[in-house]
C-alpha positions in Angstrom: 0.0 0.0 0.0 1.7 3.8 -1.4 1.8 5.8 1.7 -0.8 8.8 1.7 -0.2 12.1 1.3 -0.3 14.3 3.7 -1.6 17.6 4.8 0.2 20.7 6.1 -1.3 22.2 8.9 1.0 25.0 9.6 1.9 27.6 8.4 -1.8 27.5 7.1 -2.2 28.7 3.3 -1.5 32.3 2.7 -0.7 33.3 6.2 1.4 36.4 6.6 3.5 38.0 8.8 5.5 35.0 9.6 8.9 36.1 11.5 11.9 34.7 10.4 13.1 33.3 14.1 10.0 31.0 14.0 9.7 29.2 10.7 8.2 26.0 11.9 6.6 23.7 9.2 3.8 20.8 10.5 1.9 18.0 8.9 0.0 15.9 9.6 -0.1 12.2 8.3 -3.1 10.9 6.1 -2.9 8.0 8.5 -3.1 6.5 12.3 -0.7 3.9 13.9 2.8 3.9 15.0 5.1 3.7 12.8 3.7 3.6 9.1 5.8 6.9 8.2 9.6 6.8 8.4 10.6 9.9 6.5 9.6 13.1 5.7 10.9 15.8 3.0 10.3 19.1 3.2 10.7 21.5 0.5 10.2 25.6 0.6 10.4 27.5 -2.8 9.6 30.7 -4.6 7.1 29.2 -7.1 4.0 26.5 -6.7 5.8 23.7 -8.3 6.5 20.8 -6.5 8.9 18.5 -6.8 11.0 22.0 -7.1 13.6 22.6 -9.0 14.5 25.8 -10.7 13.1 28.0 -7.9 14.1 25.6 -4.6 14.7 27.5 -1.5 15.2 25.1 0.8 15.0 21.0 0.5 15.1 19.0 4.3 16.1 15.8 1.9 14.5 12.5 3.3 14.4 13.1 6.7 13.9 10.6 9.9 10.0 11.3 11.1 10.0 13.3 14.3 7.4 11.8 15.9 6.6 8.3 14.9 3.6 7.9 17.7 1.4 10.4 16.5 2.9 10.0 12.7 3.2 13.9 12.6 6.2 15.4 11.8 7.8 18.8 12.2 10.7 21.3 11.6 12.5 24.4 11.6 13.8 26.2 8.3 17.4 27.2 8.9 18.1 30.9 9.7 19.3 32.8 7.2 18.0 31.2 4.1 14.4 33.1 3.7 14.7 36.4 2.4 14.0 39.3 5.2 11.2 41.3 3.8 7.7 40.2 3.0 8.9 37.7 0.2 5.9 34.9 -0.3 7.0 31.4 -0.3 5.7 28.4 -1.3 5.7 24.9 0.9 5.2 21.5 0.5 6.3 17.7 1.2 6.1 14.1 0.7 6.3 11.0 3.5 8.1 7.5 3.4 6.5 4.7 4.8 8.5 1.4 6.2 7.8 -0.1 3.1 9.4 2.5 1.3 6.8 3.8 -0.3 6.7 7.8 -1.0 3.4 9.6 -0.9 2.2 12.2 -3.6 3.3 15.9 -2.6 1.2 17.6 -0.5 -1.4 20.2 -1.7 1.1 23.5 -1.1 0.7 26.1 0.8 2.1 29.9 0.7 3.1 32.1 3.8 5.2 35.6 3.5 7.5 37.0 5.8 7.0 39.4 7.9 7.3 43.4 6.1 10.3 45.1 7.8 12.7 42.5 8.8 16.1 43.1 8.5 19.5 40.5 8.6 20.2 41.9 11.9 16.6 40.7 13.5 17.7 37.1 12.4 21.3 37.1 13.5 19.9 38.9 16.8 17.4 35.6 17.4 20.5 32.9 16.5 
């Protein structure tokens, strides 16, 4: 059985005003039980088009699954690589069940930084 596709819950879709020091990304698995999703990859890009290529911001790669009870996953976009200002990104990402199987991307969603930010507000919350 291909492992489902699942759904990001945050940031939710077109949510602004995100800060730069707390760039968390959530799912949640299409599924119950421990241990049906190994690996998640997370991808953040300027442009709706996933898998991304051309426009790629940021890939996590295939990544162990954070927590395996609940089959949710998390994670933190390294500081600096998201531009300062209001700049609109686009997220998604796909899950890896023990069998190996990889799910369908999930639906993307868009969040923008928050107007006014500066390098020095990101280096200050390092």
């Amino acid at each position: 059985m291909a492992a489902g596709t699942p759904s990001i819950i945050y940031p939710t879709n077109g949510e602004t005003g995100i800060r730069l020091a707390h760039v968390l990304l959530a799912l949640k698995a299409p599924y119950s039980g421990a241990g049906t999703q190994r690996e998640v990859r997370w991808q953040v890009s300027t442009t709706n088009s996933f898998p991304a290529t051309t426009a790629l911001v940021w890939d996590s790669g295939l990544r162990e699954n954070d927590d395996h009870a609940l089959g949710d996953d998390w994670v933190e976009v390294p500081l600096p690589l998201l531009a300062a200002s209001a700049t609109t990104y686009y997220l998604s990402c796909l899950v890896r069940n023990t069998s190996d199987e990889s799910s369908s991307w999930a639906t993307a969603v868009s969040f923008a930084t928050e107007t006014g930010l500066t390098t020095a507000v990101w280096e200050a919350a390092q």
